[in-house]
N, C-alpha and C positions, 0 to 999 in steps of 0.2 A: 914199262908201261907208265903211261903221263898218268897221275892223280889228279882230276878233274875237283875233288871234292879236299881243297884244304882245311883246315882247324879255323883259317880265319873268314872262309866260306860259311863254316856249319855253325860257329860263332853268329855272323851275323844272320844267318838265318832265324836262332834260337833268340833273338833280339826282339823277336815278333815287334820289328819295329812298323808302326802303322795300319797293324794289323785289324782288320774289320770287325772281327768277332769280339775283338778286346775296347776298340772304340766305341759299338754301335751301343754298347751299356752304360755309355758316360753321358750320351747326347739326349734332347730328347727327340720325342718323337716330332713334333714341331722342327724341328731342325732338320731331322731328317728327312722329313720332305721338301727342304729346299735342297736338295743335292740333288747331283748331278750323276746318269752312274753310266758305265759301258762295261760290257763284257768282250774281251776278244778270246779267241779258243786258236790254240794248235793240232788241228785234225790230225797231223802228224803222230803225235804223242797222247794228247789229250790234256794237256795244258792249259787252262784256263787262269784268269786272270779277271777281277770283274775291281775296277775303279769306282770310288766314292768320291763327288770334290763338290767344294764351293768358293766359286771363283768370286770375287772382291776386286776391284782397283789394278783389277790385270796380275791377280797373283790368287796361287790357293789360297785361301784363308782357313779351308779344311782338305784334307787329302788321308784316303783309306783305301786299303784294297783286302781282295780277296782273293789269296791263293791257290790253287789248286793244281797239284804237280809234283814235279821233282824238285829237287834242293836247288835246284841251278835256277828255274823259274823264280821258288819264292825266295833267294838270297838277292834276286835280282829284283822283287820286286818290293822285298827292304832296302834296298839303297835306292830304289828311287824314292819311296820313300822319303828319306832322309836328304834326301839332294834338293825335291822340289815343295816338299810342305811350307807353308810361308814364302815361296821365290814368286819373282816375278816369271811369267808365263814365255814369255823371251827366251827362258832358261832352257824351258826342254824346246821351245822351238828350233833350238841351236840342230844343224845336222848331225845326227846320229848313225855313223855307219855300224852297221852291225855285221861288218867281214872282220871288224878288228876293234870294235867298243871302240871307237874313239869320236870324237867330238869336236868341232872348233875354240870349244874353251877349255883350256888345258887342265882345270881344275876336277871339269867333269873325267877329262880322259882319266887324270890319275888316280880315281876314283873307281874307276872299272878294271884297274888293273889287277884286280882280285881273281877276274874271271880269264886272265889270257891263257890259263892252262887249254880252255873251250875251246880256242881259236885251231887247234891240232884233232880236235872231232868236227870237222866240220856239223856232222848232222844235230849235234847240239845246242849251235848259235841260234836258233830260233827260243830254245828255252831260256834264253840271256834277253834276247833282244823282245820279247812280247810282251815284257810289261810297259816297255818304253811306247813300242807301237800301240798298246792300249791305250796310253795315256795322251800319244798325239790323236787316236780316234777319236778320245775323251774330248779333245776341246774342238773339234770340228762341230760335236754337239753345240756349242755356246750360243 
């Protein structure tokens, strides 16, 4: 049996990196009304994913979200996190297949290869791939 769930998975999950509950106590309320936010949902599963950003000069200059799921959603939706806070917007518009986490820029692909054990359940790649499709929802908003 594939282990879907590594030590370096549950790691960055436990990173609460970007996490909303943990940021929205730092900001004020002023600020938080200039954000931007989207929720996408996995009907499938029931996976939810709700983005916070504030976009600047073609790049976040804030980015939060909020998980809700399984490990595989929110480990995925700490590394985007960590991939696109501060980037310029270019970044996640790069193509993102979600048959096999990979990307046109090879820094992002190596960066998901946390999750290839996913790629051998198929019915799981939607819980990898919906915070990214969150986040390109997210800027359709702009």
């Amino acid at each position: 049996m594939i282990n879907l769930y590594s030590a370096e998975l549950i790691k960055l999950t436990q990173t609460q990196a970007g996490e909303w509950k943990i940021l929205q106590k730092e900001i004020s309320p002023e600020f938080q009304n200039q954000l931007i936010s989207h929720t996408t949902l996995n009907p499938l599963c029931g996976d939810q994913v709700t983005w916070y950003a504030k976009i600047e000069d073609q790049q976040f200059s804030f980015l939060a979200h909020q998980s809700i799921g399984c490990i595989l959603c929110q480990a995925a939706s700490c590394l985007s996190h960590q991939l696109f806070n501060h980037q310029k917007l270019t970044l996640i518009n790069q193509h993102f297949d979600e048959n096999n986490f990979s990307t046109n820029d090879p820094f992002l692909s190596d960066s998901w290869k946390i999750f290839e054990p996913v790629l051998s359940a198929k019915s799981r790649l939607k819980c990898v791939s919906l915070p990214i499709l969150g986040l390109e929802q997210l800027l359709l908003k702009q």
